[in-house]
Each structure stands twice: as structure tokens, then as C-alpha cells.
C-alpha positions in Angstrom: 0.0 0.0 0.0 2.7 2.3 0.5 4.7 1.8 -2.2 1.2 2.4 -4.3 0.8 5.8 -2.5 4.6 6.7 -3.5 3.6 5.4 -7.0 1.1 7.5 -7.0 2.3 10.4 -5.5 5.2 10.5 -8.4 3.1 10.5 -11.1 1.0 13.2 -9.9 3.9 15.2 -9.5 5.2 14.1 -12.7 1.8 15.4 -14.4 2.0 18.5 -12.7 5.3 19.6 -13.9 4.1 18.2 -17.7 1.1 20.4 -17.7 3.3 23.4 -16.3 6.0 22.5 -19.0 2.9 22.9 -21.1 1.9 26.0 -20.0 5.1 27.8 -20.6 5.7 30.2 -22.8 8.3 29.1 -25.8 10.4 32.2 -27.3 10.3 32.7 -31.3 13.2 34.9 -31.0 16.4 33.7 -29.5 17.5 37.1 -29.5 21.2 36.5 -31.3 20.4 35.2 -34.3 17.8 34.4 -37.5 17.8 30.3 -36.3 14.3 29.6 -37.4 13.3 32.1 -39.8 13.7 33.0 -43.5 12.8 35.8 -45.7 10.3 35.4 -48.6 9.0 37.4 -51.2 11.2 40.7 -51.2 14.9 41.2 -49.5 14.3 44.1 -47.5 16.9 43.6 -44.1 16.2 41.4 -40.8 19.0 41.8 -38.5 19.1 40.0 -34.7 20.5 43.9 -32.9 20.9 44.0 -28.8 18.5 41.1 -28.5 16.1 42.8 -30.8 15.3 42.0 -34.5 15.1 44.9 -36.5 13.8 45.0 -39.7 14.4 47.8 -42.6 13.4 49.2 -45.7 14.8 49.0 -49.2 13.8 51.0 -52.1 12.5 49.0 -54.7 11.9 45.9 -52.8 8.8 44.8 -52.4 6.5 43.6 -49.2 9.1 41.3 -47.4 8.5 38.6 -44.4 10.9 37.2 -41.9 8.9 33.7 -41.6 9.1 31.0 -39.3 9.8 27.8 -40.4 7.5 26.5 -38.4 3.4 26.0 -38.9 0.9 26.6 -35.8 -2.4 26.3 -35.7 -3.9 27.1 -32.5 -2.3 29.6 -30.1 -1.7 32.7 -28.6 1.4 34.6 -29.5 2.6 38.1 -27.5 5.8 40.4 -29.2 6.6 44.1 -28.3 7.0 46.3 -31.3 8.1 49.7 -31.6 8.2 52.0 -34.6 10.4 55.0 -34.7 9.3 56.3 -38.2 6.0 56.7 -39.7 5.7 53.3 -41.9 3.3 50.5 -42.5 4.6 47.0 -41.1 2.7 44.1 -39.7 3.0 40.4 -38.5 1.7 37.8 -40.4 -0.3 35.1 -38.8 -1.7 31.2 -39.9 0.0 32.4 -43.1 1.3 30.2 -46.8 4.2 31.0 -49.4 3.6 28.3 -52.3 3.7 28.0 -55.9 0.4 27.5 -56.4 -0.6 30.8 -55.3 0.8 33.9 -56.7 3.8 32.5 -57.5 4.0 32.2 -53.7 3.0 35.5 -52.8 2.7 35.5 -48.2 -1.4 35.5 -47.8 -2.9 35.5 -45.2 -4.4 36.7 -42.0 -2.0 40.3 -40.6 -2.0 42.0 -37.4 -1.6 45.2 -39.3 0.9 47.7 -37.6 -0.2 51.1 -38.7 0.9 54.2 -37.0 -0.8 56.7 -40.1 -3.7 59.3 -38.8 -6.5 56.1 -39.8 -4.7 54.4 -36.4 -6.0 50.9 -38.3 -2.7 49.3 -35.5 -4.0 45.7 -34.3 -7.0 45.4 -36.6 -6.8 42.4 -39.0 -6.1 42.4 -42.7 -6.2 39.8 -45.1 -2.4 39.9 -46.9 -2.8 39.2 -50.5 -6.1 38.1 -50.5 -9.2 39.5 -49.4 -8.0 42.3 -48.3 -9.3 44.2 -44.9 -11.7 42.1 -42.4 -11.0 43.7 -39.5 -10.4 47.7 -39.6 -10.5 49.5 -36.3 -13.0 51.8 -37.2 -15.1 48.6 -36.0 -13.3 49.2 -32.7 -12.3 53.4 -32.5 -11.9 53.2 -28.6 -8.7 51.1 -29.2 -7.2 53.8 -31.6 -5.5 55.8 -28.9 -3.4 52.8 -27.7 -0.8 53.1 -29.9 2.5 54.8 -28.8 4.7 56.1 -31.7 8.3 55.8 -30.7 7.6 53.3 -27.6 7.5 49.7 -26.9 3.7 48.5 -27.6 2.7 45.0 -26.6 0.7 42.9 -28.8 -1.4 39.5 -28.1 -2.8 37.5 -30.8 -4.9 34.5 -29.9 -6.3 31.8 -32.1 -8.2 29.1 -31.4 -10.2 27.2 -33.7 -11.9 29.7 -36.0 -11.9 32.6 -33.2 -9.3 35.4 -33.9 -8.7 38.0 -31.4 -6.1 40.8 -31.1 -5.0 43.0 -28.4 -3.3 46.5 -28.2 -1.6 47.4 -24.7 -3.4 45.4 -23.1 -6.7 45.9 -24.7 -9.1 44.1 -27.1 -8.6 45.7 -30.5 -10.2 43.0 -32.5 -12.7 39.6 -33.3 -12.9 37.6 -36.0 -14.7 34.6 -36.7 -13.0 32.9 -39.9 -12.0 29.8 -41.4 -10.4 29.9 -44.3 -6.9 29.2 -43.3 -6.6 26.8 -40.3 -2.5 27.1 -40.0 0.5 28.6 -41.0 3.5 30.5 -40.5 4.0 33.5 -38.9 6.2 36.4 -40.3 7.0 39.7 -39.6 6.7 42.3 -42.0 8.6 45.6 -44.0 6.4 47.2 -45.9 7.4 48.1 -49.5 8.3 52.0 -49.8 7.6 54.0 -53.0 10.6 56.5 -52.5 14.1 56.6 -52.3 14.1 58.7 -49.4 11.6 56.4 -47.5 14.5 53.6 -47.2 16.1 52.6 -44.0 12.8 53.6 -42.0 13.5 50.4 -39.4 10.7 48.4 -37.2 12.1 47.1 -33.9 10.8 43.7 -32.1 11.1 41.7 -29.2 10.4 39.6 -26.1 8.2 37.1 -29.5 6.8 34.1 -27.9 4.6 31.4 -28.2 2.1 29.0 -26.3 0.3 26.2 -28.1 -0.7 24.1 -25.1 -3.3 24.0 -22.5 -4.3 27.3 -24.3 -6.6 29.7 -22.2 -8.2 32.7 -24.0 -9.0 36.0 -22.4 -12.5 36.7 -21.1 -15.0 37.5 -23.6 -15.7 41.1 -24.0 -18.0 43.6 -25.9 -16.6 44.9 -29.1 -18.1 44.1 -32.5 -17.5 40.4 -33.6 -16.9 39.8 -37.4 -18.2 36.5 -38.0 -17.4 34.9 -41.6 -19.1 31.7 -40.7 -22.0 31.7 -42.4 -25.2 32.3 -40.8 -23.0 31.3 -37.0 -23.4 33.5 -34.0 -20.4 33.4 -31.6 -21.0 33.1 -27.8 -19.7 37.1 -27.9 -22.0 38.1 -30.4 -24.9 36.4 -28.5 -23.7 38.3 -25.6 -23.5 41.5 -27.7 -27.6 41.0 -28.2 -27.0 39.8 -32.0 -28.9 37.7 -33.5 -29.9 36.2 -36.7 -32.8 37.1 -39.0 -32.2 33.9 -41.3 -31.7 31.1 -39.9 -30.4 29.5 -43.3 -33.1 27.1 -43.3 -36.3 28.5 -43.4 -38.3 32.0 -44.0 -39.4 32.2 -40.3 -39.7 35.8 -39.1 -39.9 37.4 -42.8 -43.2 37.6 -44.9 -43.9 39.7 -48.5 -43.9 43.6 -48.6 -47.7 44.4 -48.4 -48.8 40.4 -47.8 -49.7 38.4 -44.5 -47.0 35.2 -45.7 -43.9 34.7 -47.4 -44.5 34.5 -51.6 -45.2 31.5 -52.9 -42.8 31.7 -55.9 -40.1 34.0 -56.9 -37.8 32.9 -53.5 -36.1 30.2 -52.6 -33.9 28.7 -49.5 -30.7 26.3 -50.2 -27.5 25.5 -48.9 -27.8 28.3 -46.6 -28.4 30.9 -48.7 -31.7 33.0 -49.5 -31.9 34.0 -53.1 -34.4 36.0 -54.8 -34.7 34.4 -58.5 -34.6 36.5 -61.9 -37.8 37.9 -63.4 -35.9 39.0 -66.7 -35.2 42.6 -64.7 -38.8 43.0 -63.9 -39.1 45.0 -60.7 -41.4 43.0 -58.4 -43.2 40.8 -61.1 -42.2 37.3 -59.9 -42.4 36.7 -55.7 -41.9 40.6 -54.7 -40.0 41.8 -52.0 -39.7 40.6 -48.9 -39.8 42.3 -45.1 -39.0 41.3 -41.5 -42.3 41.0 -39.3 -40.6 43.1 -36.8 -39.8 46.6 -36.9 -36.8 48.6 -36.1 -35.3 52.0 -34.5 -31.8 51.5 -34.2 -29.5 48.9 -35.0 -26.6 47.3 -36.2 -27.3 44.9 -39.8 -25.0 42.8 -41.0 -25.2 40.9 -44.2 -23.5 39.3 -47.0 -25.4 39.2 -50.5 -23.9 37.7 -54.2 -24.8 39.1 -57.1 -25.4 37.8 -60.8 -24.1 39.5 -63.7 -26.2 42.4 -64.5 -28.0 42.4 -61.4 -30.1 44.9 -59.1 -31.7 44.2 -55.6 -31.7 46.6 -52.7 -31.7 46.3 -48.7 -34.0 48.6 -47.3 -34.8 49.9 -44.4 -37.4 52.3 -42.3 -40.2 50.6 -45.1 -43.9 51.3 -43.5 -46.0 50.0 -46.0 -47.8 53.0 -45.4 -47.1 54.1 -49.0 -48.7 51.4 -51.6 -46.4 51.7 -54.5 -47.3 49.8 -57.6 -43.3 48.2 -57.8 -41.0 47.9 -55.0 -41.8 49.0 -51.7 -41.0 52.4 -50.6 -37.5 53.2 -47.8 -34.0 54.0 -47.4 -32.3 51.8 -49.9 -28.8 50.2 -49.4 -28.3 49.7 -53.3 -26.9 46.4 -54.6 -25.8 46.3 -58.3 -23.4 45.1 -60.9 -22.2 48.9 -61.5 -20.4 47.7 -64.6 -23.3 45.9 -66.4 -26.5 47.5 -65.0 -27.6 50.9 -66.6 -28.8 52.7 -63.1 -25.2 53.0 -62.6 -25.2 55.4 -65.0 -28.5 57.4 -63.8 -29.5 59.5 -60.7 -26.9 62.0 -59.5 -23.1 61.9 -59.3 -23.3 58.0 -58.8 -25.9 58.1 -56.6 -27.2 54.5 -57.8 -24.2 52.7 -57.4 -22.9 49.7 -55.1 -23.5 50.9 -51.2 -25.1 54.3 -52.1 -28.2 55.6 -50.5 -30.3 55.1 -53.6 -30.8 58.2 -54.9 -29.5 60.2 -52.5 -26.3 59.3 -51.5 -23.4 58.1 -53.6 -20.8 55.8 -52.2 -17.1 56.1 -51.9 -14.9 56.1 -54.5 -13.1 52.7 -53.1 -12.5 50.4 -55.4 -10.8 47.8 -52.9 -14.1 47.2 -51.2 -16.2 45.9 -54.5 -15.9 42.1 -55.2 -15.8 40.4 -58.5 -19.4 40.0 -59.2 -20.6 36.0 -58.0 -18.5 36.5 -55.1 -19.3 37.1 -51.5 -19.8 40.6 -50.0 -20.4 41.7 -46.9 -22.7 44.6 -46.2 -23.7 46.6 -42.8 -25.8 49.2 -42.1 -25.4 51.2 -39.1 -28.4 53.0 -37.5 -27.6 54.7 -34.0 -31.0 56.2 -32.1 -29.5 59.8 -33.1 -30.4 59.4 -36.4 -26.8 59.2 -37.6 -26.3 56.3 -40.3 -23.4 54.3 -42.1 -23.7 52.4 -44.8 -20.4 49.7 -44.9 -19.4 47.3 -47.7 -16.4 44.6 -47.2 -14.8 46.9 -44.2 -14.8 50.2 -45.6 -17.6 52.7 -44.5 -19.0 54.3 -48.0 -21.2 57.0 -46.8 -22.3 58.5 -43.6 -25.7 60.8 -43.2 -28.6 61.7 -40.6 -31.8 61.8 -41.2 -34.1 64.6 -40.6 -31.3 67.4 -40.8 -31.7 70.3 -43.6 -29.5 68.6 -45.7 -31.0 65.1 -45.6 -34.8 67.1 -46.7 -32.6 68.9 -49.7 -31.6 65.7 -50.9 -35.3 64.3 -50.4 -36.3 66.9 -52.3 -34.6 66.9 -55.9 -34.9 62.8 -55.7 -37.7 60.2 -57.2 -38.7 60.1 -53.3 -39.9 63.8 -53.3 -43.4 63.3 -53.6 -43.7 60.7 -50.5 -43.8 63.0 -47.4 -41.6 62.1 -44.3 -40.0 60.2 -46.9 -37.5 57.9 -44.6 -38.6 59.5 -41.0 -40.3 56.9 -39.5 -39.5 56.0 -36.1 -39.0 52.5 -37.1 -39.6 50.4 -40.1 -39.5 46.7 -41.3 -36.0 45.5 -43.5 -36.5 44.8 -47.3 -34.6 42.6 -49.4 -35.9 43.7 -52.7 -37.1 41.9 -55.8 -35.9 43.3 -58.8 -36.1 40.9 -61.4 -32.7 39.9 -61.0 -31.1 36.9 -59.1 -29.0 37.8 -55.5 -28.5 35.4 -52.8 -28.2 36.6 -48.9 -27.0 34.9 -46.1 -25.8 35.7 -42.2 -28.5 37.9 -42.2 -28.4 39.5 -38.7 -29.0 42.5 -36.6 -28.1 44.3 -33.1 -30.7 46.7 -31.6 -29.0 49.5 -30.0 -30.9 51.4 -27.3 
């Protein structure tokens, strides 16, 4: 019996000190030396400095990585970084270099370091691929972390398809992704377009890694970005989001100026709701469709794929108070193939176009957030109780207005919606998907009220 209880004691102990082991954290940087990294894609200069590793620019070089050699999947990694020039840099996580891509172009997620006036530092971006999922306008209070010319601490933690980042100590951002499971990580010098620009350096240290017995940081409250289709994460439940498709069913949506969903025109499969085409025939085949409940104020989310040639609408504030012989009548975030359809080409100073406020409102000018047409986008709308709204399209905000003001009633005014009055100024108002002949799919339909 004794010799069972000193058994057993030793292996406890020997379990204790394995799970500590575990625990600990394992440095990426030995702080002498490049062992375990390599540079791909452009040769601007890594250099292991006073137990730092400092990288530089090169004019004419393009984006270059110091990359582990290494993969990890799962983990949470911490590095100091300081900047003492005004340049772009970033570290690359779960990131690939192969042939098959690009002619093995990095790609991949970023923890983008950016110390510019947009203060975008610790958001996520999407290196060589889909470009920006994450942009801290998502998250402004986190803006002001950022020290120029100090030692800012970073945490990155992955685990499973959640994606967090932290700046100083505070959550910067959340994303919910699963695209790329694994690979590399690699820190960055940006690419500089001048000769004077080279030799601008990036400083890092203390870089270390756990990928055991991982334990994230409490959840918190900033805005989730959840690429999952129609998935809420436990921190976007928290946040009071939830989903107005289900991806299965037409529960909790019925037809514009009807009692039950259309019978034809709409269907429901693999996920995705997709209004069919009517040979461009605004509401001649199902109609539109509206959420049985109303809304005041309120973050949407959405993505929505488009045909070629295609024109549908998300609308918002819609009463049914107005019976319109075609579509029903609100605020309209447009969707369009700007290249093909002709409305591109009508209204005012492209006030018909991707993201506008139809009619009223063109879009930005930013050709990085439109998508090849039959690919994903994802759109939001952002309604605060002020009256204050945003209109957003793949992480870049296209147009920001409030109703009711003087110049919101001027624009009213010289528009198709001029002869509606309190056109848009309802207190609250069902959401539209619109039929307009055309086929568009939707998906991860979902929505915050905001109080």
C-alpha cells in the first residue's frame, strides 16, 4: 500500500510539472540570431540587434517577411514592437508561401501595424487576399493605444476559427474565420515608394509562443466579425445579435404588403436565401420581402452575391404606409453590378451605385471594397438612435448621413422620393430585401438593436 501511495504520488507530481511544462511560454526569437526564420517574397533587411530583431526598408523591394519555419495552428502569441518612423509593417499570422498561389505570394491573415492618422494598429487584414476584415473603425476606442516611438505590446490568440487581437493590453479586434486553419507566422517591412523612404526600421522583441493548454482572455464587448455563415459566436450572443435567417427557413420574414412569405419567386438552399430572376422585372415574380418586426436603431449585418447584371436593394425604415405599384418604398442600401446594370449610370453623381443611398447618397470612390461579381460581399448598415447612419461594404464605411437634418430634406427633395412626405422619417420600419427581377443570394443575415 505504500509503495502504491509513493507510486502514486510520483506520477501526480510528474503530471504536474508536464502540464506546467505545457503552460510555458516558448520564445520565437532567441534574440542572437535568424535560427528559425527566412525571408520570402522581397529582401528588405532582418537583423538580430541587442537582443532585438530589427527590420528595414529597401527601395524598390517589395513587401518582405521574416517567416518562421514553423506552422501553428492554434495559439496565442505576444511580441513588443516599436516604430520609430512613420511606416506601415505588420506580423503575419496562420499564413502560406507556395507556388500555387501567386507565384508564392505571403497570404494570409496580418496583425496590421499602422501608426498613419487612420490608427487601423491591431486590426486584422487579409495579406494578398481578401484584403481588410478587421479595420479598427469597428473598434475606435482602441485607436489611442498606440505609442509612436515606444514599446507597444501585442497579443494575438487563435483558437479554432476565433481570432482575437490586443493593443496594450486591450481588445482591439474579433474575428470569426475559417479559411486558413495554419501557418507560419512572419513579420513584416512594408514596401516603400521613394528613395528617401529607405532605411525607415521596425524594432521587435520579447516574441513568444504557447500552443498548449491554451486559455483565451474573457469575452468582452466589441463588435464580432463572424465569416461563418449564418454562425453567432458566444460574444456576439452576448453582444444582443442575432440572426434574422436562420439558413433554413423564412421564419420571421413575410412579403412587402402580404400576410405570408411569396409563394414563388424565392427560394432557401444550402444556406443561402436568393431571390430568382424575373428578366429585370421589378417586383413581377415573388416581390419583395420584409422582417415581421420593426426597427429604431440597429446594427445589420449581411452578406449578399450578385449575378451578372443584377439589381436588388436592402432597405430599411419601409412602413408599407405608401402602396407603391413596384417595390416597396425606404431608405435603400443599393446592390448592383455597377459595370453591367444601366442605373449605374443614372440619378446623380453616382448616386445609384454599389453601397449608395439610392438616390441620395453616392458611395465612396473605393475600389478595394467591391468584389468580383458571383463573389461574397459583406454589407452593414449602421443606425444609432440619433439618427446618424453608415452604410459599410467589405470593411470600408461608404457613406455616412442623418436623417431629418436640412440637408438630408434637400436631398429628399430633388430625388424620385420627393413626392412621398416624411419620406425615410419613420421612427422604425420593417428590413426589405428587394425583388428586382434579378437573381441575388443573402445569407448571415443578422441584426443588433442598439438602445
Amino acid at each position: 500500500m505504500i509503495l502504491q501511495k509513493r507510486l502514486l504520488a510520483f506520477f501526480l507530481f510528474v503530471t504536474t510539472i508536464a502540464t506546467a511544462q505545457s503552460n510555458e511560454w516558448i520564445p520565437l526569437f532567441n534574440g542572437k540570431d535568424l535560427k528559425g526564420w527566412h525571408v520570402l517574397n522581397g529582401h528588405a533587411k532582418f537583423e538580430a540587434v541587442n537582443g532585438m530583431l530589427v527590420g528595414t526598408t529597401v527601395y524598390g523591394e517589395p513587401n518582405s517577411f521574416l517567416a518562421t519555419e514553423k506552422e501553428y495552428g492554434d495559439f496565442i502569441l505576444e511580441f513588443e514592437f516599436k516604430l520609430d518612423d512613420n511606416m506601415n509593417s505588420g506580423v503575419q499570422f496562420r499564413s502560406e508561401s507556395n507556388a500555387a498561389y501567386n507565384n508564392g505570394r505571403v497570404h494570409g491573415y496580418q496583425y496590421e501595424i499602422d501608426p498613419s492618422a487612420r490608427a487601423w494598429t491591431a486590426g486584422i487584414y487579409d495579406e494578398a487576399r481578401r484584403d481588410w476584415l478587421y479595420p479598427m473603425d469597428y473598434n475606435p476606442a482602441v485607436k489611442t493605444s498606440f505609442q509612436l516611438h515606444q514599446w507597444n505590446k501585442a497579443r494575438i490568440e487563435c483558437i479554432g476559427s476565433s481570432m482575437r487581437t490586443f493593443l496594450n493590453g486591450r481588445p482591439a479586434a474579433n474575428l470569426v474565420d475559417d479559411m486558413t486553419a495554419k501557418g507560419f507566422i512572419a513579420l513584416q517591412v512594408h514596401q516603400v515608394g521613394k528613395p528617401e523612404e529607405a532605411g525607415k526600421k521596425i524594432y521587435w522583441k520579447n516574441i513568444r509562443i504557447q500552443t498548449q493548454n491554451l486559455k483565451p482572455s474573457p469575452l468582452d464587448k466589441i463588435f464580432v466579425v463572424n465569416l461563418l455563415p449564418n454562425n453567432l459566436s458566444q460574444q456576439e450572443k452576448n453582444n444582443g445579435v442575432n440572426l434574422l435567417f436562420d439558413g433554413v427557413s423564412t421564419k420571421g420574414w413575410r412579403g412587402a404588403y402580404k400576410t405570408t412569405f411569396p409563394e414563388k419567386g424565392w427560394k432557401v438552399e444550402n444556406g443561402e436565401l436568393t431571390v430568382l430572376g424575373a428578366e429585370g422585372n421589378e417586383s413581377a415574380n415573388g416581390g419583395d420581402i420584409i422582417t415581421e418586426k420593426e426597427y429604431h436603431a440597429f446594427v445589420l449585418q449581411f452578406e449578399f452575391k450578385i449575378t451578372p447584371g443584377a439589381n436588388s436593394g436592402v432597405k430599411y425604415f419601409v412602413t408599407e404606409s405608401e402602396h407603391n405599384s413596384g417595390s416597396a418604398i425606404g431608405l435603400e442600401y443599393q446592390i448592383l453590378d455597377d459595370d453591367k446594370h444601366p442605373d449605374a449610370k443614372l440619378g446623380s453623381i453616382g448616386n445609384r451605385t454599389l453601397a449608395s443611398l439610392y438616390d441620395l447618397i453616392p458611395s465612396a470612390k473605393e475600389p478595394r471594397a467591391r468584389r468580383k461579381v458571383g463573389e461574397w460581399n459583406r454589407g452593414m448598415l449602421v443606425v444609432y438612435p440619433d439618427g446618424v447612419i453608415e452604410h459599410w461594404l467589405n470593411g470600408w464605411k461608404m457613406l455616412t448621413y442623418q436623417r431629418g437634418t436640412q440637408y438630408y430634406y434637400a436631398l429628399v427633395a430633388r430625388s424620385k422620393y420627393a413626392q412621398w412626405n416624411n419620406f425615410g422619417m419613420a421612427y422604425a420600419g420593417h428590413i426589405l430585401l428587394q425583388d428586382h427581377g434579378n437573381e441575388v443570394s443573402f445569407r448571415s443575415i443578422k441584426i443588433q438593436e442598439l438602445q
